[in-house]
Structure formats: C-alpha cells, structure tokens
C-alpha positions as CSV (number, residue, x, y, z in Angstrom):
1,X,31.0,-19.1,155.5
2,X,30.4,-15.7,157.5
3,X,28.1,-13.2,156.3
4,X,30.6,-10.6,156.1
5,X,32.6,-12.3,153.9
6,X,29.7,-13.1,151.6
7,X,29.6,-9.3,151.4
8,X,33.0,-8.3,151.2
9,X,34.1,-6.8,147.6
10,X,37.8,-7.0,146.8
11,X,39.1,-5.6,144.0
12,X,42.6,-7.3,142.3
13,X,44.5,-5.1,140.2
14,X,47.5,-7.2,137.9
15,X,48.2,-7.2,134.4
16,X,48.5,-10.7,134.4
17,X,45.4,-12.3,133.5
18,X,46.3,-15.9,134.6
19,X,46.9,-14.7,138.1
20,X,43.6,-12.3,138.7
21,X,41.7,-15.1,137.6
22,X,43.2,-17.3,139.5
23,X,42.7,-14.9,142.5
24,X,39.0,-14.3,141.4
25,X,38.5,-18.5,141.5
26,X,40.4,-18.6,144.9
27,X,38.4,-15.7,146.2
28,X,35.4,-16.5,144.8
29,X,35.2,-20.0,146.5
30,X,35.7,-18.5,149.9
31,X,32.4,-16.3,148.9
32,X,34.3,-13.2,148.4
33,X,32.5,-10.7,145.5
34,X,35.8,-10.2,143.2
35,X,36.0,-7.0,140.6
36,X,39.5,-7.5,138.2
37,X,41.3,-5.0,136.5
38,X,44.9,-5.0,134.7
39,X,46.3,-1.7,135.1
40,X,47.2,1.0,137.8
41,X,45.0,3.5,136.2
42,X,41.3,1.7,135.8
43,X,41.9,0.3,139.4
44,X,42.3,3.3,140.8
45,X,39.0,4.6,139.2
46,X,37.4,1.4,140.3
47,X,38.7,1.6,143.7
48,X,37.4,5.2,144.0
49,X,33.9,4.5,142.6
50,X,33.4,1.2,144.1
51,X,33.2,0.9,147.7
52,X,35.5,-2.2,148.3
53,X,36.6,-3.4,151.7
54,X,39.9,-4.4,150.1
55,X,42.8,-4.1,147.0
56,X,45.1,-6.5,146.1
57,X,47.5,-5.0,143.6
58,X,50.7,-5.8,141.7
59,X,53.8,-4.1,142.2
60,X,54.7,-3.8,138.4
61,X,52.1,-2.5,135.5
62,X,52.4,-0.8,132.3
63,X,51.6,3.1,133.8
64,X,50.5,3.7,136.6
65,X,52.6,1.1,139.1
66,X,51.4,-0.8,142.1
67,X,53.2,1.9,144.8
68,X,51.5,5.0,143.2
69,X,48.2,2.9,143.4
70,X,49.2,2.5,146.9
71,X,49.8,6.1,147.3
72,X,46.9,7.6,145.9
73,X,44.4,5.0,147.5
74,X,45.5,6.0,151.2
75,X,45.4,9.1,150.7
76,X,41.9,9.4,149.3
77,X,40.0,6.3,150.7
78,X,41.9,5.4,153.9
79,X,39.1,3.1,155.6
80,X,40.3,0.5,152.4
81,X,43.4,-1.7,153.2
82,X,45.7,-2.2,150.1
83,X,48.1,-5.0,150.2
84,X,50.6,-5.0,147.4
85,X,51.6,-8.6,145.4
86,X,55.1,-8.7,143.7
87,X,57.9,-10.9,142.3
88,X,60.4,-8.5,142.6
89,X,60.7,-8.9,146.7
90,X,63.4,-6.6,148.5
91,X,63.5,-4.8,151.5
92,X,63.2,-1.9,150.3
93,X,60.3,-2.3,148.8
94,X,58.7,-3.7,151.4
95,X,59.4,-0.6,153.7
96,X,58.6,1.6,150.9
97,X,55.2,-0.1,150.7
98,X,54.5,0.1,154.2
99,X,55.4,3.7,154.7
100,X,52.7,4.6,151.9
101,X,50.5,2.9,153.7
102,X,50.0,-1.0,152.5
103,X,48.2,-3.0,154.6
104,X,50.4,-5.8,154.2
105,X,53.2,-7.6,151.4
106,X,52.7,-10.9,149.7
107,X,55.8,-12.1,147.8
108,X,54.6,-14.3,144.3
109,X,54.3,-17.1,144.0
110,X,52.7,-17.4,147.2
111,X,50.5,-20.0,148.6
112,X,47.0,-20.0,149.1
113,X,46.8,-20.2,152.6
114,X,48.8,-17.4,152.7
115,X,46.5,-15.7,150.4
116,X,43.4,-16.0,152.4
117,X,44.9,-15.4,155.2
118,X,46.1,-11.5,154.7
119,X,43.1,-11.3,153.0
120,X,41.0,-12.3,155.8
121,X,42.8,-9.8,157.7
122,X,42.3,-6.9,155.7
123,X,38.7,-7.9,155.3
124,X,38.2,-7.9,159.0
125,X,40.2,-4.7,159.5
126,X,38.6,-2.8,156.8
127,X,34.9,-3.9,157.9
128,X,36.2,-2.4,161.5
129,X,36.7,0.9,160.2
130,X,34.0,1.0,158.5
131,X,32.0,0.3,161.4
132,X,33.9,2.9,163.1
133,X,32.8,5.7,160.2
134,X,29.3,4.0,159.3
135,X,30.5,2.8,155.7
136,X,29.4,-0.7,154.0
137,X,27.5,-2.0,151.2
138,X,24.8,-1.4,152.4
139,X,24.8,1.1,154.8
140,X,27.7,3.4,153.7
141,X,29.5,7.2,154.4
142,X,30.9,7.9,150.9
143,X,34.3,9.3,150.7
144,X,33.6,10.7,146.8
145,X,32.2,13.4,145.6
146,X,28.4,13.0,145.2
147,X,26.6,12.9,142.3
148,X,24.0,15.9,142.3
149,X,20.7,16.6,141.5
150,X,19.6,17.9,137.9
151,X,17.0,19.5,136.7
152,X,16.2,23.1,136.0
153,X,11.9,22.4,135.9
154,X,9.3,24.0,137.5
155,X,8.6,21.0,139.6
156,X,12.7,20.0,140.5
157,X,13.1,24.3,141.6
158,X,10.2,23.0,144.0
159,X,11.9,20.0,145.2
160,X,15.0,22.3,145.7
161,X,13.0,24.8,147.8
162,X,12.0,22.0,150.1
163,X,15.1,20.8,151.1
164,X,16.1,24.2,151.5
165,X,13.5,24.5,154.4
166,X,14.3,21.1,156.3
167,X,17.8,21.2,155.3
168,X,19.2,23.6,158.5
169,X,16.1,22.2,160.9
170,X,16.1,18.7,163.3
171,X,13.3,17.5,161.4
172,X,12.4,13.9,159.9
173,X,12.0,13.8,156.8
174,X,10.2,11.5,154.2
175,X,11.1,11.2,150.7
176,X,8.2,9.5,148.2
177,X,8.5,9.1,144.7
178,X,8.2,6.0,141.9
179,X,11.7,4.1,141.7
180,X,14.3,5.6,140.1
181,X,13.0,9.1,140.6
182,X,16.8,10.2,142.5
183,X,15.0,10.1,146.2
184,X,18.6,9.2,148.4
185,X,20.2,12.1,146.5
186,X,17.2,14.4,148.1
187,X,18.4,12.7,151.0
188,X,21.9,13.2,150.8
189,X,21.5,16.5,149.4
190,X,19.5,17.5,153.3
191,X,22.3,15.7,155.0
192,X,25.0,18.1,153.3
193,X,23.2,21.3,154.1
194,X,21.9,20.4,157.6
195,X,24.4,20.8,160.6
196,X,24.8,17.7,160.7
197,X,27.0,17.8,157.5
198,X,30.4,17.0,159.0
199,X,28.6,13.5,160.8
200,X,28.3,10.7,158.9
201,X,25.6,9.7,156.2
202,X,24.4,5.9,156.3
203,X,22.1,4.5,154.2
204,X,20.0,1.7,154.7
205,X,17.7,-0.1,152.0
206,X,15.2,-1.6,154.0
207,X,13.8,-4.0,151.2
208,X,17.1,-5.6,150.4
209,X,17.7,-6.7,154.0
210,X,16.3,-10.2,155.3
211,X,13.4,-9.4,157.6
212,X,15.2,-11.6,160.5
213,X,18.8,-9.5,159.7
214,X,16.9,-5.9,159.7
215,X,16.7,-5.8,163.4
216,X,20.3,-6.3,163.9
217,X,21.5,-4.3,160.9
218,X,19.7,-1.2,162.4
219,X,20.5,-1.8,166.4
220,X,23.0,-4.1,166.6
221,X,23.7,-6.9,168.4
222,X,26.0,-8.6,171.4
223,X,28.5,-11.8,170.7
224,X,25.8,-14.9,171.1
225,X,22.0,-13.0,170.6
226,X,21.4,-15.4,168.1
227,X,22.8,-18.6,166.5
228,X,25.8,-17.2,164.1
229,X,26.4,-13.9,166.5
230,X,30.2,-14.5,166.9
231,X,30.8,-10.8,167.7
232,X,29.5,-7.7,168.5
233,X,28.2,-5.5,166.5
234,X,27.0,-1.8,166.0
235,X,24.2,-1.2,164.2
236,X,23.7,1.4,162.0
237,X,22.1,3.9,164.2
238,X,25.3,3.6,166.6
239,X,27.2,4.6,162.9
240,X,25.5,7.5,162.2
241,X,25.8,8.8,165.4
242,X,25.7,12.9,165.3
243,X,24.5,12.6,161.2
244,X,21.9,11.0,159.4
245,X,20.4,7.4,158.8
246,X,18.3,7.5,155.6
247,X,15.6,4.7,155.8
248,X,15.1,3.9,152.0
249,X,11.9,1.7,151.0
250,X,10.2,1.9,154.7
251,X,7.4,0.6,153.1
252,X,9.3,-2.7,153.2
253,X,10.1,-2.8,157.0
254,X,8.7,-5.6,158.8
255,X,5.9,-4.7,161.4
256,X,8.1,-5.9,164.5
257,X,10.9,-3.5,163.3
258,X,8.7,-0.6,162.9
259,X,7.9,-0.7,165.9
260,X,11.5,-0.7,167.4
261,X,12.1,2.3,165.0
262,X,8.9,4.3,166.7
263,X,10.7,3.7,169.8
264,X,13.4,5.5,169.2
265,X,12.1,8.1,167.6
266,X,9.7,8.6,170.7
267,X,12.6,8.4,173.1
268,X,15.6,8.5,171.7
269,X,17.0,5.2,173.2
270,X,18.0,2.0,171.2
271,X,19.0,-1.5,172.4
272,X,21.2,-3.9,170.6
273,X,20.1,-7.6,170.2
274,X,21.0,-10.0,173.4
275,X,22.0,-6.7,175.0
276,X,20.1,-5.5,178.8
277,X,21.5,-1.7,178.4
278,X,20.5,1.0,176.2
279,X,21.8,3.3,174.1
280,X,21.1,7.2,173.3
281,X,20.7,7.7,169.7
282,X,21.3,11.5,168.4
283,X,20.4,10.8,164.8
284,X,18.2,12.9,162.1
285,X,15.9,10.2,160.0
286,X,15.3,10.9,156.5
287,X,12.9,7.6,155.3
288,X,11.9,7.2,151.0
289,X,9.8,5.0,149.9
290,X,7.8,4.2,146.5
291,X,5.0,3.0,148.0
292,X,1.5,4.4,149.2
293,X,1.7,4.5,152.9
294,X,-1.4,5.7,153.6
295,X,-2.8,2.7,151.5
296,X,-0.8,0.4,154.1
297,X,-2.1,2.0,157.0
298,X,-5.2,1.2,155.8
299,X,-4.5,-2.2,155.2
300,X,-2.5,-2.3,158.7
301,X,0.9,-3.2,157.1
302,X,2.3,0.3,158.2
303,X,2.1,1.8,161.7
304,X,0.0,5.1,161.2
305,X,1.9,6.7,164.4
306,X,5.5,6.0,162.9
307,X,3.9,7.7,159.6
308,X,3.2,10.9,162.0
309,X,6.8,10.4,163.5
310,X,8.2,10.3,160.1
311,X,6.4,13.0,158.3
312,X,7.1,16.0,159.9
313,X,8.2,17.1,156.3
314,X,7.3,15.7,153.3
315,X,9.2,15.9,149.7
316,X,7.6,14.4,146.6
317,X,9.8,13.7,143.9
318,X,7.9,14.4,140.2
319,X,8.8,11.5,138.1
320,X,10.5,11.8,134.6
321,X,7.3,12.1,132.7
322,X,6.4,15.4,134.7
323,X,9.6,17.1,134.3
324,X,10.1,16.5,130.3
325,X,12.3,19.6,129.7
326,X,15.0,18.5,132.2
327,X,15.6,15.2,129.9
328,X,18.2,17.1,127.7
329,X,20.4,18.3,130.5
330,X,20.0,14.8,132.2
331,X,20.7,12.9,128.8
332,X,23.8,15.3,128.0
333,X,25.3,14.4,131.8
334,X,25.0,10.6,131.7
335,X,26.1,10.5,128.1
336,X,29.2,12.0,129.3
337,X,30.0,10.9,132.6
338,X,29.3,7.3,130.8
339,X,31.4,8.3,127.8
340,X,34.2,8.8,130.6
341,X,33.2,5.6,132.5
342,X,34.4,3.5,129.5
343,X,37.2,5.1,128.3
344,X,35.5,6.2,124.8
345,X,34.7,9.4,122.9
346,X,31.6,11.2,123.6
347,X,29.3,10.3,121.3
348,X,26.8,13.3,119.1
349,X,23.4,13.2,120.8
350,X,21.3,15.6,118.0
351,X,18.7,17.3,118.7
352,X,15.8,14.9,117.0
353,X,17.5,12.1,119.4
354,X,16.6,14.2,122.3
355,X,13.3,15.2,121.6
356,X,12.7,11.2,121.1
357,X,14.1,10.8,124.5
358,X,11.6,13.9,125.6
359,X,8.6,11.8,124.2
360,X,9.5,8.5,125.5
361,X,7.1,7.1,129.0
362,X,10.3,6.3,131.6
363,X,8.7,4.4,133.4
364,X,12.1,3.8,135.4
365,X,12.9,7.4,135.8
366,X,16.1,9.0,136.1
367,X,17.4,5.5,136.6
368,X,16.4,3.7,133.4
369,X,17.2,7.1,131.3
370,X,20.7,6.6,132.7
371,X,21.3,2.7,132.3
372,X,19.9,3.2,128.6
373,X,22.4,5.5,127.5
374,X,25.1,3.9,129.5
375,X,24.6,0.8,127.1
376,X,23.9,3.3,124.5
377,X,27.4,5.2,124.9
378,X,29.0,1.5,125.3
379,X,27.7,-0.1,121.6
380,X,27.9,3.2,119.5
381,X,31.9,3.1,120.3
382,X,32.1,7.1,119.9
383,X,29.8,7.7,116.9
384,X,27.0,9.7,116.9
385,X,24.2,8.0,118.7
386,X,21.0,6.3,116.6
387,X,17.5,5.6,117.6
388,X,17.5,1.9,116.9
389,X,20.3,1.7,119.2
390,X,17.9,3.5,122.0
391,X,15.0,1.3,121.2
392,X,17.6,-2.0,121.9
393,X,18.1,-0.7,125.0
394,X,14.7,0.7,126.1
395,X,13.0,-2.8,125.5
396,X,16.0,-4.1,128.4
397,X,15.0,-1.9,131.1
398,X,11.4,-1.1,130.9
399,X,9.9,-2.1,134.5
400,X,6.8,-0.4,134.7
401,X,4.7,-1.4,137.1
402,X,1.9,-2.1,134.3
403,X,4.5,-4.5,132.5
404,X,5.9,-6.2,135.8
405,X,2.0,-7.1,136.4
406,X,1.7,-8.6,132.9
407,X,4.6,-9.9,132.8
408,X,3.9,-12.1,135.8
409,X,0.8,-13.1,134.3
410,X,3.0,-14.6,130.9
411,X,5.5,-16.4,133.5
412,X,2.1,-18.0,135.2
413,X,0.9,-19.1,131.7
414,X,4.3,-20.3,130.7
415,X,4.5,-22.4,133.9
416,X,1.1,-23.7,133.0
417,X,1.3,-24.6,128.9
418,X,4.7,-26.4,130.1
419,X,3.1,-28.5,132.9
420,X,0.0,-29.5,130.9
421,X,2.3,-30.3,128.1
422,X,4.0,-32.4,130.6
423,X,1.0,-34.1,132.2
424,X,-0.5,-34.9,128.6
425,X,2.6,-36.6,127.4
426,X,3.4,-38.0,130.9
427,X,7.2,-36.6,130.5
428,X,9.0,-34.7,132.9
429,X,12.1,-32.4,133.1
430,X,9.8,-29.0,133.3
431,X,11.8,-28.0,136.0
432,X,15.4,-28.2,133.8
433,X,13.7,-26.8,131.1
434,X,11.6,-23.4,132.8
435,X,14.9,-23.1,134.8
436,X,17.1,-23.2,132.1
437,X,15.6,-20.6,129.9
438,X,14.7,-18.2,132.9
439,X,18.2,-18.2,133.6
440,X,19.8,-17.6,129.9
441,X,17.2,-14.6,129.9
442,X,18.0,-13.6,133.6
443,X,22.1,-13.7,132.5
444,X,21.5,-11.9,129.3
445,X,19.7,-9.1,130.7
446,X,21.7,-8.4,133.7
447,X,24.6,-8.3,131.0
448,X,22.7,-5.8,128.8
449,X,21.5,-3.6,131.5
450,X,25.0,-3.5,133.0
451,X,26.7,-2.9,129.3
452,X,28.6,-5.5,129.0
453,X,30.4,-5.1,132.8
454,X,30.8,-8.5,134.1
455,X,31.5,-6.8,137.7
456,X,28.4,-4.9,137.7
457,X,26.4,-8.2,136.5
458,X,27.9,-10.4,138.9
459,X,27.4,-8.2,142.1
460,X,23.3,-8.0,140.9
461,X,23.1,-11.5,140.4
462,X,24.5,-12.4,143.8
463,X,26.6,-15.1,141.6
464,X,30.7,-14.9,141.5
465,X,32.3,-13.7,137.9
466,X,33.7,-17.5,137.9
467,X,30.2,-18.8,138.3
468,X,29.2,-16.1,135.8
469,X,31.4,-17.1,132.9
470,X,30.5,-21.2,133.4
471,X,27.0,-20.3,133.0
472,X,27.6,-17.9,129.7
473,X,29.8,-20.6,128.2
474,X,26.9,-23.5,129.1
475,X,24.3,-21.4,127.8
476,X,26.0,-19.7,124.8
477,X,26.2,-16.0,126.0
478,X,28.5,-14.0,124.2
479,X,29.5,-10.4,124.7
480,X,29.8,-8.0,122.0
C-alpha cells in the first residue's frame, strides 16, 4: 500500500447510508482516510473545511443535488476532483456533469474494481495539483478564508506590532510559544502581509513526520533514491517556491536534516534525494517551536548556527494565562463559529461562566479553550451553557506539561502493580489486559475531545471509521 494513499482523504457524499458505508469499508481497506455525509449541503461545508484530495457524490439528495455540489466545488476548490455516482445514467447527464467540471461518472451499481479504479485516478490527479500549488495534509496552500488572530491585550497589540515589522521585509522569522498558543496563524498572518502574499503558503509540522521521510518531504526526491521511490517528487521547498515554508516544531528536526536546512539558508541551493543537480530555492522561512532552543544547543540537539540563521526576528506568543481579558472575545468566537459547525443554536454564555473561563490555568491555550467549548456547544444542544458541563470537558483536554509528567509516572506504576500481580500468581495476559483498557480510554477520549465527530477521531487515531466502530462495539463505547 503506497504512502499517498495511506494519506489521501476522500470524502463520500450519498444519502444512502448502506452505500457510504459500504464505500467507507471498500475504501478503508485500500487505506484510504474516508469522511461520510448524506446531503449536498454538509458535504459541501465539509469539502470546503476539510482539505480532501477527492469527493465522491450522488447525483440525487434531498436539497442541495449532486450537480450543484459539483458546481460549487469547482468553482471554489478546483485542485479537488469530484466524480459524481448515480442510478439515473443518461447522456445528458453525463455531459452536464463533465461540463461543470466532474472528474469522472460512475453509473450504480457499479463494481468495485471500477470503484477503485476512478478513485485511484482522481487520487493521483488531485495529489499532482497539489504538488503543483504546494497543498497536502501536511504541507498545504489553503484555498479558505483563514481564521484570524484574536485578541485585543496589551501583550497580543505587541505580537501584532511584530509582524507588522517583518511582515513587508525578506527576513526569517521564528515563532516560540507553549502549544496551542495560535503560532502558524502568526505565521500565516506574515505570509499575507509580506510580498510574498500572492505565492504559496506550505506548512510543514516537523514532529509529525518520520525522521527517515523528513528529508524527502522537504527536498524531494528522484524515481529510485530509496527502496519505495516509484516517482519523483518535489519537496516542499520546490512548492513554496516565491512564498513561504513555515517550519513548525523545529525543535523536532533531526540533526542530519538541520543541517540540509542550514545549507540552504546559507546558499540558497537545495538537492532532491538520489538527484546529482541542484536546485535554487527563493523561499522566506518562518520556523515555531514550543521548545527551549537555547536549552538544546546546549545540550547539542539543535545546531546554534541554524538558530542564528533562523532568528533574524523573533515573535513570542504570550500564552492564555497572560492575556486573561482576551478569553471573552475568544470564548464568544468559538462558541459561535462551533454553534455554526454543528448546525445548533448558539448557546447563552453569561457573564459568571466567563469569568470562570477567565480564572481557569489553560494549560493548552487557545487550543484547549476552543476544543472545550466545541464539546461544550455540542452537549448543551442550544441551552444556555453550565459549569459542570465545562468541568466534563476541561478534565478531557488538560495536557499540561506538569500532568503529562505525572501522568507517565501512573502509566509506569500501572505497568508495574500489573506485572508483579502477574509474576506473584504466575498468570499471564498483562499484555491483553493493559492494552485493552489503554485503548477503551484512548477511543473514549479522542471521541470526547472531537465531540462526538467520528471523522475528526478517526483521522487522530490514524485508524479507519470501519475499524473505529468494531472497536466501540467490542469495547462498549457509545455516543451520546
């Protein structure tokens, strides 16, 4: 199985639920991430929010029908192939398809090698463009509107003022701040007021990349640099070519890499895996990272002259806890941009809720206040919103780094009670049972922190939503 198609996200839009799941079980066999819906109208806004490399939608649905889908998803995300599914086959139809723009035509019932087959091919064509305009899951260009900064404090009007300096200059620039803080928005946010604005943006996490990939996802390689290279391919800095490359976590890039990357900064050249040619790179770097760099170049796990290289500017994000008063216009956003999310009213948030919210630690930032009320908005179904409801969901998401530490020290006693239980009754099975119960509270969590999305939870657990439902029905999950 190819490691694009591991990574490809298709979405299938049908209002019959017998034939997107049985889509989703063919799809998810071949490795394919699969998101469902069952009308025009929330596959469109999933389509629009979700970066997919492909849509497979039905011709006939209660509103919005599959040829408006059509329309309105060429016109606003053209780098996304569309390929429309119906009963009702005619030629018409088929030419009406393709002149809105349809990638291709599949007549029901068909077969599955058919199937997988125009699948395949929109996969391959759509992961072409996006190599063409840097977008992909992981490093993307987005299409959408992008979600700006908030915050009216003394310390965010400093953060503003900053990019406001490096914004119209050539200079690197390098974001810290604790998770969650909002630092690829600062990032983004440079990019759209730099000259470079009308280039592309691509964003690369560098923690959630293999070390052995990272090479080739930034550079590139040729057809047969290593075992697996079928085909070329450009790296990220060929894709953001004349715009930005935002580096996020640097602090997890692999020595080796770094010192690639300080190469290029130095001289502006690149060279692709297996390839005897360089490249010239004209490309602004904007790095992030949570961790203490100066810490690592002390420790010799960072390269002090690629800090230098990086650091010609420097933007420190304040983290939740030092900008308080901007909680209630944050809060008041994400309670209604989630309100909208789920199709529900928006819910009362009173002013004693918010000062609770103001006096709460966060220590996940911007990013846990937002998943907290998005489950929030999700169970209170429109009424006004209650504290118990807040406290569910703030003991879900609290990551601090003092709890992580802790946290690891229960799972090492855990794993030690169960094996001395073990050894002094000379049974066995430790490894069914620790595995078992790590992965009820692994599936129930991802479920809560996701609100109940089974699309969200199945692209975080890596797992498929076919996979995902097996495991909820063996271990007795239920949503509400």
């Amino acid at each position: 199985m190819s490691s694009e198609r591991e990574r490809a996200k298709i979405l299938v839009v049908d209002d019959d639920e017998g034939i997107r799941d049985t889509i989703e079980m063919i799809l998810g066999d071949e490795g394919y991430s699969v998101c469902l819906r069952k009308d025009g109208a929330s596959g469109y806004d999933e389509a629009i929010e979700g970066d997919y490399n492909l849509v497979l939608t039905d011709f006939r649905m209660p509103g919005m029908g599959g040829l408006e889908l059509i329309g309105k998803l060429v016109e606003e995300i053209p780098q996304c192939p569309v390929i429309l599914m119906t009963a009702h086959g005619n030629t018409d139809l088929a030419i009406e398809a393709t002149k809105l723009g349809a990638f291709d035509y599949l007549l029901k019932p068909f077969e599955i090698s058919d199937l997988l087959e125009v699948v395949e091919k929109g996969v391959s064509a759509s992961q072409r463009g996006r190599s063409r305009t840097a977008t992909s899951s992981v490093g993307r260009t987005d299409s959408t509107p992008e979600p700006k900064m908030l915050g009216n404090s003394r310390a965010m009007q400093g953060v503003y003022k900053e990019i406001g300096r490096v914004a119209p200059t050539e200079a690197t620039v390098i974001v810290f701040g604790e998770t969650g803080t909002g630092k690829e928005l600062v990032a983004k946010a440079v990019h759209q007021h730099s000259p470079r604005s009308n280039g592309p943006f691509v964003a690369v996490n560098c923690g959630a990349i293999p070390e052995n990939l990272l090479e080739s996802e930034l550079f590139g390689h040729i057809k047969g640099a290593f075992t697996g290279a079928d085909a070329n391919r450009i790296g990220r800095f060929e894709q953001a070519e004349g715009g930005t490359l935002f580096l996020d976590e640097i602090g997890d890039m692999p020595l080796p890499v770094q010192v690639k990357l300080l190469r290029v900064l130095q001289e502006g050249t690149f060279q692709a895996l297996g390839a005897s040619r360089e490249k010239k790179s004209d490309v602004r770097i904007i790095a992030a990272t949570h961790r203490d760099l100066r810490k690592m170049i002390q420790e010799e796990t960072f390269r002090e002259d690629l800090f230098f290289r990086l650091s010609a500017m420097q933007i420190s994000l304040p983290s939740l806890r030092e900008r308080r008063e901007d909680i209630s216009l944050l809060a008041t956003s994400f309670v209604r941009s989630s309100a909208e999310e789920y199709g529900v009213s928006v819910p009362q948030l009173s002013p004693k809720i918010v000062s609770w919210l103001e006096e709460q630690g966060w220590p996940g930032n911007i990013r846990q206040l937002q998943n907290v009320l998005r489950y929030v908005v999700l169970h209170s179904r429109g009424f006004a919103i209650q504290k118990e409801l807040l406290e569910e969901a703030i003991s879900g998401t609290d990551f601090s780094s003092e709890s992580i530490s802790e946290s690891d020290r229960n799972v090492d006693n855990w794993i030690e009670d169960a094996l001395s239980a073990a050894a002094d009754s000379s049974t066995g099975n430790v490894h069914g049972a620790l595995v078992g119960k790590l992965e009820s509270r692994l599936i129930r969590k991802a479920l809560q922190k996701s609100g109940g999305h089974l699309g969200k939870a199945t692209e975080w657990l890596g797992i498929s939503r076919v996979t995902l439902r097996k495991k909820m029905n063996e271990l007795g999950i239920q949503l509400d």
